[in-house]
N, C-alpha and C positions, 0 to 999 in steps of 0.2 A: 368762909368764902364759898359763896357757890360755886358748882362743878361749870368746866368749861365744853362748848357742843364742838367736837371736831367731824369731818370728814374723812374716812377712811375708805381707797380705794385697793381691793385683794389684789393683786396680780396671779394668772393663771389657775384660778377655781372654774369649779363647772367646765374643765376643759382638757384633755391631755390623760385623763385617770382621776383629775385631784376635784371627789366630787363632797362639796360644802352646802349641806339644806339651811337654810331660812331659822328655820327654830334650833337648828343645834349650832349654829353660828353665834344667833344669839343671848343660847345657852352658856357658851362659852367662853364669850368676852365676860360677859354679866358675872361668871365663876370665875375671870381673873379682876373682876371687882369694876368695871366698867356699868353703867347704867343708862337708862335711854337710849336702849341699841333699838337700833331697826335699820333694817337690811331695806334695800331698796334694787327690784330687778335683778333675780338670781344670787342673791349674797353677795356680787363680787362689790357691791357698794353700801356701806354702812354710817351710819350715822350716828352718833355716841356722844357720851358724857365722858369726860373723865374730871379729876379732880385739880381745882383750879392753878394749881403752882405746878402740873405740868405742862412739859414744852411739846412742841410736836414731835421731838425725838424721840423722849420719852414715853408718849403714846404711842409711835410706832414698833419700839423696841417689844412695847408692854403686849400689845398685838401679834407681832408675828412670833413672840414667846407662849403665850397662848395659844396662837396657832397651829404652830409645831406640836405643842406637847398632845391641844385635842386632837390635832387629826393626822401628825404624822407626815408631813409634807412638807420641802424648806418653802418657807411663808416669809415672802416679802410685799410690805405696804408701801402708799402713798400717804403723807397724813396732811392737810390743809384745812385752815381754817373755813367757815361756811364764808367768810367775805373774800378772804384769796380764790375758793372756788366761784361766786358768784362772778370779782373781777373776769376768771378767766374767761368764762361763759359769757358773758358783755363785751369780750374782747376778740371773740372770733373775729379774724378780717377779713374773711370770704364770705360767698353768698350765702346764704343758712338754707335757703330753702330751692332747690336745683332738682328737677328730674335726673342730671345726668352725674350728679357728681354727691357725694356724701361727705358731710362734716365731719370731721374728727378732732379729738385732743389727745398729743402724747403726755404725760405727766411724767414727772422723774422724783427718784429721790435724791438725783446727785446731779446738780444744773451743769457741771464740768465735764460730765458724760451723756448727758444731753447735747452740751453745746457740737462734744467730738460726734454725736450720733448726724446732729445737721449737718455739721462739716462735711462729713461724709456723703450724705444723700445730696448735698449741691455738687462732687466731686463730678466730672464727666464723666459719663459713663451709666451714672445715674438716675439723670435727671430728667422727666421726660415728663410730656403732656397729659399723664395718668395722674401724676402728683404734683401738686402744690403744698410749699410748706413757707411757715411763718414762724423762724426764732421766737422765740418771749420771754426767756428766762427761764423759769420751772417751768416751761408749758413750752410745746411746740404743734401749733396748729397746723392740720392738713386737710388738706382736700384731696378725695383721690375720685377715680373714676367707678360710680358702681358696678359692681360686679367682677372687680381685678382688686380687690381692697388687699388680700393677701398675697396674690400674685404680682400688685404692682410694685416697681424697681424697691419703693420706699419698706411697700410692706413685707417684702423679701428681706430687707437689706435689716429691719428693726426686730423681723424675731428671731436674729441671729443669737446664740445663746448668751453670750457678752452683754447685751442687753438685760436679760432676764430680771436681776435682782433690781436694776433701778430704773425700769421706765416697764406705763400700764399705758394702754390706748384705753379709750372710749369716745363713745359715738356723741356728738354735742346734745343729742335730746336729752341720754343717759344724765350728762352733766348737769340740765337743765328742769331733770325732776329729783337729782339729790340736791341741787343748791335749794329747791323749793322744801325737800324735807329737812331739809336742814335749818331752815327761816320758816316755816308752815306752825309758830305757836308754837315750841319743842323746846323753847328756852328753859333754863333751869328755873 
């Protein structure tokens, strides 16, 4: 059986201390037996083989165990297939391209804590003309206002520590050149 191409999204490299180069990234998966790595835009996005009878859990697990061990820091992934990511990318509902407002996708590894994260940012108090956000199951789309993207209510309210282990932001272009490496000829 051929190996199967996933999408892996880091959460919090290159950021905070936890700092992850390109080549020992790729080092690294490839030494816990992973092939076809390429990182895409600062390591935190990768694109890999693994072998076909695993599942997305099990690629995640196999990842942030490797991660841990190379570089010492609790490693938690996203893992999605290249067609679940391209859906979601296709599925942005806001404008894509806006002087005043910037694209985003939340990803999760646990849609149940996703869903309590949106709850929350529709809650009053919350909710305000900086952010737009759109449920979608494993994905929660936002639009917020550029230049308040951290300071706005949502993006206060989402790098609350609680969050950390199951939900990764990225910007939709981010999204829209890992689903191309990940469909660009890279098949097994």
């Amino acid at each position: 059986m051929s190996p199967r191409r996933w999408a892996v999204l880091l959460r919090g490299v290159n950021v905070g201390g936890v700092t992850v180069r390109s080549p020992a990234l790729s080092a690294c998966l490839q030494g816990a037996g992973y092939t076809g790595v390429r990182s895409v835009l600062a390591s935190g996005n990768v694109s890999l083989l693994a072998p076909a009878d695993h599942d997305a859990a099990q690629v995640r697990s196999g990842v942030e165990a490797a991660l841990r061990d190379g570089f010492g820091y609790e490693a938690w992934v996203v893992v999605l297939t290249p067609e679940r990511l391209a859906e979601i990318a296709a599925g942005y509902p806001f404008e894509r391209a806006d002087e005043e407002f910037g694209p985003y996708c939340v990803f999760t590894s646990d849609p149940a804590r996703l869903a309590e994260l949106a709850a929350l940012a529709a809650a009053p108090g919350h909710a305000t003309g900086e952010d737009l956000l759109a449920p979608a199951g494993d994905v929660l789309y936002w639009r917020v206002r550029k230049g308040v993207t951290l300071a706005s209510p949502f993006g206060r309210l989402s790098a609350a520590r609680t969050w950390k282990p199951v939900i990764t932001t990225r910007n939709l272009r981010t999204v829209e050149k890992l689903v191309a490496v990940c469909g660009a000829g890279l098949a097994p």
